[in-house]
VEXZAVEX-824923 format. One record per residue (C-alpha): residue number from 1; residue in one letter; x, z, y. Coordinates in Angstrom, 3 decimals, padded with zeros to 6 digits. Layout:
NUM,A,X,Z,Y;
...
This chain:
1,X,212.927,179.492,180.968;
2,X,215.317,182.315,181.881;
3,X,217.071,184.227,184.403;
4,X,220.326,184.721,184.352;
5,X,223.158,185.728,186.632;
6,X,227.055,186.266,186.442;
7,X,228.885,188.351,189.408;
8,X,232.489,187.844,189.436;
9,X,235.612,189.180,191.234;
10,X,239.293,189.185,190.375;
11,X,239.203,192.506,188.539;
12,X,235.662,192.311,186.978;
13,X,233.065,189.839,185.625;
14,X,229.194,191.484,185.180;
15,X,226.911,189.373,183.233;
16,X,222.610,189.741,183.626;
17,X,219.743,188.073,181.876;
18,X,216.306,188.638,181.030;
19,X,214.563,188.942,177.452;
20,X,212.402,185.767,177.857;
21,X,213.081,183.009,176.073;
22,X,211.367,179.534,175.173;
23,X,211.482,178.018,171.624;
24,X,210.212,175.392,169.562;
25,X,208.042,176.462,166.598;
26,X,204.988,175.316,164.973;
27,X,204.726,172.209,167.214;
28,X,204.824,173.838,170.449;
29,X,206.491,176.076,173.012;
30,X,206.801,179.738,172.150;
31,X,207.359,182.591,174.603;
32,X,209.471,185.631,173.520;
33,X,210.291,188.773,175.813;
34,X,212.571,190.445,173.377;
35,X,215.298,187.557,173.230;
36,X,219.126,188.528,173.275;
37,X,220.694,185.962,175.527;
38,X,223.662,187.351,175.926;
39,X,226.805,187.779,172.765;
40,X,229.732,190.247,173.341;
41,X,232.727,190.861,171.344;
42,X,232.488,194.176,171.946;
43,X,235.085,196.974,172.359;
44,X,238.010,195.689,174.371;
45,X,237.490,192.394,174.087;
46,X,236.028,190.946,177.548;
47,X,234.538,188.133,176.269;
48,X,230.881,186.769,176.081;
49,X,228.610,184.291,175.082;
50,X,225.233,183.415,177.028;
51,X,222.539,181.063,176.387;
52,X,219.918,179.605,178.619;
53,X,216.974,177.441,178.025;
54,X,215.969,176.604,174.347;
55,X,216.831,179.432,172.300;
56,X,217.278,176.723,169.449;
57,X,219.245,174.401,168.409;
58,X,217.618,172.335,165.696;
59,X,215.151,175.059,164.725;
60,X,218.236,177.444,164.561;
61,X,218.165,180.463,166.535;
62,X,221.399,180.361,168.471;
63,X,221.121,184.475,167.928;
64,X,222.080,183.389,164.229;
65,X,224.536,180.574,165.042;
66,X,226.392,182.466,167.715;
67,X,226.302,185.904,165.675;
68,X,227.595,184.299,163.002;
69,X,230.850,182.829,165.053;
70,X,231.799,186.332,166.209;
71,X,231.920,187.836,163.131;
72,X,233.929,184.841,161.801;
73,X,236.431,184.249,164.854;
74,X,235.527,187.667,167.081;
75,X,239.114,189.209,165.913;
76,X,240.547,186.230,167.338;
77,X,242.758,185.840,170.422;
78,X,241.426,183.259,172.807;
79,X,243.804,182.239,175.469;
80,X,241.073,181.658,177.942;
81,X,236.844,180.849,178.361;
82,X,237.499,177.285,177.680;
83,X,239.541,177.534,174.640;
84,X,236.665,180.417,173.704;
85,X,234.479,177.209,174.236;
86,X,236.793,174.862,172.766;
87,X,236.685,176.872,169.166;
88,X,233.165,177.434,169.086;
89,X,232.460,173.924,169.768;
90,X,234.799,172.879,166.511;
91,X,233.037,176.067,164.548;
92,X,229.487,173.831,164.850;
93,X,231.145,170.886,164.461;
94,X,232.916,172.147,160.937;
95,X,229.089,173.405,159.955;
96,X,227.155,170.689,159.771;
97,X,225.676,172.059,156.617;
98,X,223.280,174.179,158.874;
99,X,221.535,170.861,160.403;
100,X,219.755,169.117,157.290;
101,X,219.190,165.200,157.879;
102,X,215.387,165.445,158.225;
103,X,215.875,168.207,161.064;
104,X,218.066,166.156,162.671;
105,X,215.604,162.812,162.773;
106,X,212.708,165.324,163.213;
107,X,214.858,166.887,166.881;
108,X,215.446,163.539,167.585;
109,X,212.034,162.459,167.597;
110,X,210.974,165.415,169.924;
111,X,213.860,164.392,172.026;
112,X,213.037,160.918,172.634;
113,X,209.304,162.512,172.955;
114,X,209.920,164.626,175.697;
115,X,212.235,161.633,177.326;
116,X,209.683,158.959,177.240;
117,X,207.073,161.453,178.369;
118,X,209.201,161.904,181.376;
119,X,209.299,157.958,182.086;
120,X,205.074,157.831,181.752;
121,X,205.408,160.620,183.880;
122,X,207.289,158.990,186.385;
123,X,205.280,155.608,186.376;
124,X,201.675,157.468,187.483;
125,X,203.440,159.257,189.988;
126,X,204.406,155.816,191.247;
127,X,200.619,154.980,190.898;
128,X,199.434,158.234,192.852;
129,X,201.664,157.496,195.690;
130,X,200.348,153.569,195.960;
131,X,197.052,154.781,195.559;
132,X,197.898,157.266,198.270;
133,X,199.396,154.497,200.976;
134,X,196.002,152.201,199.693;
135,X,198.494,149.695,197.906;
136,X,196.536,148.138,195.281;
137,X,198.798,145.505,193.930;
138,X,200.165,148.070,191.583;
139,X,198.820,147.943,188.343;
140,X,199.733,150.336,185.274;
141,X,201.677,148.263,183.219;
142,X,204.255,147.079,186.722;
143,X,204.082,150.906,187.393;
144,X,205.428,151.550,183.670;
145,X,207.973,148.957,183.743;
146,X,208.992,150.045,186.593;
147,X,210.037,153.343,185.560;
148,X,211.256,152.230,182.516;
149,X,213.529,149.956,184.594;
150,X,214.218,152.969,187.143;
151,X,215.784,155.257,183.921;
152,X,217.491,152.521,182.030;
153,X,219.522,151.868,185.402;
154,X,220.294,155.135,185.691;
155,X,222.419,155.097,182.587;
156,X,224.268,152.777,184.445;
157,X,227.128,152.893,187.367;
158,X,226.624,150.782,190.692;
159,X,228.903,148.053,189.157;
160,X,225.460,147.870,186.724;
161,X,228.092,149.080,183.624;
162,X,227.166,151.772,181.165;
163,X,228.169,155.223,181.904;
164,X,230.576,156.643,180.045;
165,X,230.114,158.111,176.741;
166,X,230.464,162.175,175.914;
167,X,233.769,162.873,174.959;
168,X,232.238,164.227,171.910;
169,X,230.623,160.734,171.234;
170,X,233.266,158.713,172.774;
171,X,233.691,156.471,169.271;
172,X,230.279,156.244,168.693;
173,X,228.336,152.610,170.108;
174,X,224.678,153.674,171.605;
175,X,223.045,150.804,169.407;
176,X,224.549,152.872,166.154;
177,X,220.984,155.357,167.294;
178,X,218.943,152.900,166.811;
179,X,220.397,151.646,163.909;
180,X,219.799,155.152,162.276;
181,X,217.144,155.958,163.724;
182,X,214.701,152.490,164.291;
183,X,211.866,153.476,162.264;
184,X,211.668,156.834,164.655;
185,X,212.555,154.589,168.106;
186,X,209.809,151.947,167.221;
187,X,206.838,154.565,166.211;
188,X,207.619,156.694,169.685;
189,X,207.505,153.690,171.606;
190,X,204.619,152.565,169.771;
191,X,202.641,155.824,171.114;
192,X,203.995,156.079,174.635;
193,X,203.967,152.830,175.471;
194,X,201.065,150.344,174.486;
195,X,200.601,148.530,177.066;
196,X,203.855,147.179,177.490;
197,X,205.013,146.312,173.670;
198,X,204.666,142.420,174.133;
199,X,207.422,142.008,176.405;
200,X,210.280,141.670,174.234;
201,X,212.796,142.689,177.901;
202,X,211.249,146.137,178.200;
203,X,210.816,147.237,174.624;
204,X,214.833,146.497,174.237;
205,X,215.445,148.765,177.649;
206,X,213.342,151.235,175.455;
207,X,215.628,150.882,172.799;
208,X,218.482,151.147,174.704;
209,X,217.212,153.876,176.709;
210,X,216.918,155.754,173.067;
211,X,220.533,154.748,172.170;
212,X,222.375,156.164,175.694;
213,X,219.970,159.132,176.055;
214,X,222.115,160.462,173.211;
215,X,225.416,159.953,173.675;
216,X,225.780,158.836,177.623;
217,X,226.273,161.816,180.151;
218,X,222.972,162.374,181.585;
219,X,220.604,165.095,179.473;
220,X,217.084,164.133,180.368;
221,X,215.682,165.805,177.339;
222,X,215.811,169.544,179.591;
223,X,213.250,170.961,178.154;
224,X,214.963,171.546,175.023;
225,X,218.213,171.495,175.986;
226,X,220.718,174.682,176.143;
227,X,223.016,175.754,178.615;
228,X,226.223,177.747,177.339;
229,X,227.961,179.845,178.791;
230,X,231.157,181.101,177.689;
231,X,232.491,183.947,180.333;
232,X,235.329,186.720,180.227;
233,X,239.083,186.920,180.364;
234,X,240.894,185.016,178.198;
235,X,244.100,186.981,176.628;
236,X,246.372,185.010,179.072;
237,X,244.045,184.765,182.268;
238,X,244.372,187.250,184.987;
239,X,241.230,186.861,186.456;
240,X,237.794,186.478,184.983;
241,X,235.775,182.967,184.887;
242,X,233.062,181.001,182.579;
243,X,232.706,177.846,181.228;
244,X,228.805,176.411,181.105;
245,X,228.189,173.470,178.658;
246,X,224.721,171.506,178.184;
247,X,224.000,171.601,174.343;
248,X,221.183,169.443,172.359;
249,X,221.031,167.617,169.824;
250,X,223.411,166.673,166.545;
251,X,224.289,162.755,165.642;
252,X,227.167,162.038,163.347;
253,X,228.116,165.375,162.321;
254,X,228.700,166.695,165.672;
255,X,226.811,168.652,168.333;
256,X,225.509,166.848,171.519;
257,X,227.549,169.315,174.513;
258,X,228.969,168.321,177.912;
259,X,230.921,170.532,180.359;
260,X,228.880,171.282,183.588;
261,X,230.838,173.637,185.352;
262,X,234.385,176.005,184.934;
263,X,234.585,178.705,188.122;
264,X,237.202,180.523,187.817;
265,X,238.304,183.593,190.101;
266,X,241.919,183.474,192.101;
267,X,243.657,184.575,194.645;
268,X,242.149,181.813,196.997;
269,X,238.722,182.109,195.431;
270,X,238.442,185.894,194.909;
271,X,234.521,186.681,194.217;
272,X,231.449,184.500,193.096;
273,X,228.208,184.667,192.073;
274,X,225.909,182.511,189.950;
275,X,222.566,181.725,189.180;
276,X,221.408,180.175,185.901;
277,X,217.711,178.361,185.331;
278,X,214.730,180.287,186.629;
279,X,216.775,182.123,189.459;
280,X,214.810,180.740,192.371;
281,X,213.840,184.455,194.045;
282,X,217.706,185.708,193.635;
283,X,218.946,182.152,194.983;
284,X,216.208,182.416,198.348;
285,X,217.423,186.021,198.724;
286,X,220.827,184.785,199.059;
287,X,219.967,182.041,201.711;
288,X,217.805,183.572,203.385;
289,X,214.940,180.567,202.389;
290,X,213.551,179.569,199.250;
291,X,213.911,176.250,197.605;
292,X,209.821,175.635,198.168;
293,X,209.924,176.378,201.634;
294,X,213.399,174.539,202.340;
295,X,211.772,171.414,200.274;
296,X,208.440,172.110,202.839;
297,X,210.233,171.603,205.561;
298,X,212.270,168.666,204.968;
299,X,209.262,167.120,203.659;
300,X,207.323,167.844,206.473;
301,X,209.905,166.640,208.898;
302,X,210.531,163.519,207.215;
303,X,206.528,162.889,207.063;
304,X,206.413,163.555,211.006;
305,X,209.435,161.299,211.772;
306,X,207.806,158.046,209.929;
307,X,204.531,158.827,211.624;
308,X,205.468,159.376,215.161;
309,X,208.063,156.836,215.096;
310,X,205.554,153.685,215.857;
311,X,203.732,155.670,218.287;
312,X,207.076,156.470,220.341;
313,X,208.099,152.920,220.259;
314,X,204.756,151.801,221.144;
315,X,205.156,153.528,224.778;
316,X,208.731,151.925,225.439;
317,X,206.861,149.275,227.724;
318,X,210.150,147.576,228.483;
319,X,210.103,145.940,224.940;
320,X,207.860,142.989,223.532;
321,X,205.629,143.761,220.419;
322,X,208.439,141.871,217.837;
323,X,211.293,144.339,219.190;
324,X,209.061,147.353,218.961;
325,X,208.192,146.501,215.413;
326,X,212.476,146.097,214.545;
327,X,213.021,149.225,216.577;
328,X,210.170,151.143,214.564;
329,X,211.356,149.675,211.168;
330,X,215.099,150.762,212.344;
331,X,214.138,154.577,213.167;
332,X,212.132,154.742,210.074;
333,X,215.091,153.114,207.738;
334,X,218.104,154.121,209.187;
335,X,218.004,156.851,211.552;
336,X,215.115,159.322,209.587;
337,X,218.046,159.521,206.928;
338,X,221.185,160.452,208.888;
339,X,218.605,163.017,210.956;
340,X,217.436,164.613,207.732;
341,X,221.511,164.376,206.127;
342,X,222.629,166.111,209.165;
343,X,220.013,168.809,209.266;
344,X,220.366,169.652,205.899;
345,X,224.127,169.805,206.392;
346,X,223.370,172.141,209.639;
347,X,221.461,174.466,207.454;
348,X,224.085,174.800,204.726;
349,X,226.739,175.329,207.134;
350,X,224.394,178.363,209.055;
351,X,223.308,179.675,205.098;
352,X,227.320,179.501,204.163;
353,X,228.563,181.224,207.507;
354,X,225.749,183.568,207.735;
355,X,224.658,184.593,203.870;
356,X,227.056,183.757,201.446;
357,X,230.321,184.273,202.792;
358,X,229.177,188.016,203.914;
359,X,227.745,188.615,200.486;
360,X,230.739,187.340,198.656;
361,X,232.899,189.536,200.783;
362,X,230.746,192.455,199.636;
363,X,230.846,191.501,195.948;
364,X,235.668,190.909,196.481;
365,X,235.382,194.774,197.189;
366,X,232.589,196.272,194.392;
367,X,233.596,198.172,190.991;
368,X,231.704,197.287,187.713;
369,X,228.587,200.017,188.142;
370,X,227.666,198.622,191.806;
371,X,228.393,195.034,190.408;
372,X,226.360,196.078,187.629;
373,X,223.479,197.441,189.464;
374,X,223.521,194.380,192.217;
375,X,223.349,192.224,189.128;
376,X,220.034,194.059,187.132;
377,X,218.630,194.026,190.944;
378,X,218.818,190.135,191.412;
379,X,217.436,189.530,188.108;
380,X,214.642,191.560,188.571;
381,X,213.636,189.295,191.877;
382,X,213.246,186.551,190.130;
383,X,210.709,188.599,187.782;
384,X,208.828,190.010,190.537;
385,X,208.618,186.973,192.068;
386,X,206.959,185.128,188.977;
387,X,205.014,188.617,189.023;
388,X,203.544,188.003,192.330;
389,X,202.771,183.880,192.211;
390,X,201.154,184.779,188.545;
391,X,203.028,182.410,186.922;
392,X,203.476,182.096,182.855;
393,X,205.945,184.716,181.946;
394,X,208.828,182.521,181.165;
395,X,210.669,184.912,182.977;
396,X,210.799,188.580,182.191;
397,X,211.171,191.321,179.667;
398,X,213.866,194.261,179.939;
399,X,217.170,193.109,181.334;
400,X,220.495,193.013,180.187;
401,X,223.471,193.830,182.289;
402,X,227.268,193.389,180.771;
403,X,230.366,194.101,182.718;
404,X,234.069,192.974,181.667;
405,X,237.502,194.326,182.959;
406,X,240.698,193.365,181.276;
407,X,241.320,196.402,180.825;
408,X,238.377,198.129,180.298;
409,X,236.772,195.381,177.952;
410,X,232.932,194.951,177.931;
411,X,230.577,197.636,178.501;
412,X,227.103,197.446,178.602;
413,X,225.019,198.985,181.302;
414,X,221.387,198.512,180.310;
């Protein structure tokens, strides 16, 4: 994992990350605190190129991939981020020569690994919690299936249609995976899922599970994904912004990527900051209440309202036992959900009225070495905080800080 962190206003962009960074090598997860995660253009050129997540891509460092681009295309002019994004996108795409067919089966195998592993996952949660609530009709293999069934449907709008393809994929069928890749889909599901391989039904879900998982919208294979991100001022924008892409995988000669998010600075939206991957600490700082505590909460509330629902109804002496029961049932089903909706909305509106809009107004007025600094600073919560919960050091290392001006191009800080 990875902490990362862009600060932007209309007449600067700063840019912070970590050293830490997981890869794949030798069969399992490595841990390195001397990673670059972040690729300038250097000199006047505000531009940048950050990476989050995997440091790989098919067993190549992106440090190599992305190095490689800039001294290709770095005296370039980019009009903006996205057509930064846009030619680096068509640079992998033109080099398929770097991924080698057996990498490419091999990363799909560890793909479809980590996805099924996520669906067995899933089913002995769904165990735990029956065995939790003393429901003992649920066997293994109807806790498996139904996982498998809960992922497959995901792939899948309310309408019960397939999601759309990747634009990057959009000519490409999902059964043309398994085609290619059968032997692979068969063996995985062979090893993940014994006790299910006689029902004809489920093992096809499987199959198409392995067929949409690569070129349908949804990533489910995070731990080896990417993130992208492509930040700066283009030669004809104004004001800075970045453009963050999910990256995986290769099929067919092109490289598995889907937009997740352009912010771009203006007039009407004049400062922003985000948070990439392990940013938890830097994220609760700026609410004012961690994602653990807020989940606490919520969880706890929900808990008390199905418990003391029953008992309340059970004093309401004015109804017979059935209309107790339906009034129960109704609290439990249909109010607990707009309550906990509507407090969650309440605490959003408080965080966004009394946190972020202050901080943000802060941030509209700052020059690059207090942007800078503010940017180091929040990075270095989130190390402190896996620090002080002695956590695996997936974040840490010395940090990074870049800041870019139009005019000033990028400078580094630290």
């Amino acid at each position: 994992m990875t902490s990362e962190i862009i600060l932007m206003n209309r007449n600067v962009l700063t840019i912070g990350a970590d050293s830490a960074m997981t890869s794949w090598a030798g069969g399992r997860y490595r841990i390195a605190n001397e990673a670059e995660k972040i690729f300038t253009f250097g000199g006047k050129t505000p531009l940048a190129i950050m990476i989050y997540n995997s440091a790989d891509i098919l067993g190549h460092p992106w440090q190599s991939v992305i190095g490689e681009f800039i001294d290709e295309k770095g005296r370039a002019e980019f009009s903006s981020v996205e057509d930064l994004a846009s030619e680096f996108f068509t640079y992998l795409d033109n080099h398929m020569s770097l991924f080698e067919p057996e990498e490419e089966e091999r990363w799909f195998a560890l793909t479809l690994n980590v996805i099924y592993a996520q669906i067995v996952h899933l089913a002995r949660e769904r165990l735990k919690f029956a065995g939790m609530t003393d429901d003992r009709s649920l066997g293994r293999e109807e806790a498996t299936v139904m996982a498998i069934n809960f992922v497959h449907r995901a792939f899948h709008d309310e309408e019960g249609e397939p999601l759309p393809n990747l634009d990057c994929f959009a000519d490409v069928a999902p059964d043309e995976v398994y085609a290619k890749f059968s032997d692979t889909v068969d063996a995985v599901i062979r090893d993940h899922f014994a006790d299910v391989t006689g029902d004809e039904n489920v093992l096809q879900k499987l199959r198409e599970i392995a067929g949409f998982a690569v070129v349908k919208e949804l990533f489910l294979e995070r731990m080896i994904m990417s993130g992208l991100v492509f930040a700066g001022f283009g030669d004809d924008q104004m004001y800075p912004s970045f453009d963050e892409y999910f990256v995986s995988t290769v099929f067919k000669n092109r490289v598995k990527r889907r937009r997740h998010f352009l912010n771009e600075v203006s007039n009407k939206n004049q400062a922003s900051v985000s948070f990439f991957a392990d940013s938890d600490a830097s994220v609760g700082f700026l609410r004012g209440i961690d994602s653990d505590t807020a989940g606490f909460l919520f969880g706890a509330s929900e808990f008390f309202m199905t418990k003391m629902s029953p008992p309340f109804v059970e004093q309401l002496d004015f109804l017979d036992a059935g209309q107790k029961q339906k009034l129960a049932e109704s609290l439990i089903r249909e109010f607990s959900p707009v309550y906990h909706q509507s407090l969650l909305a309440a605490l959003d509106q408080k965080v966004e009225h009394d946190r972020i809009t202050p901080f943000l107004d802060v941030v509209n007025s700052m020059g690059p070495d207090e942007m800078g600094t503010m940017t180091a600073d929040l990075v270095n919560l989130n190390i402190l905080r896996k620090k002080v919960i002695n956590e695996e050091g997936t974040v840490g290392g010395p940090v990074r800080v870049f800041t870019m001006s139009k005019r000033g191009g990028t400078k580094q800080m630290m």
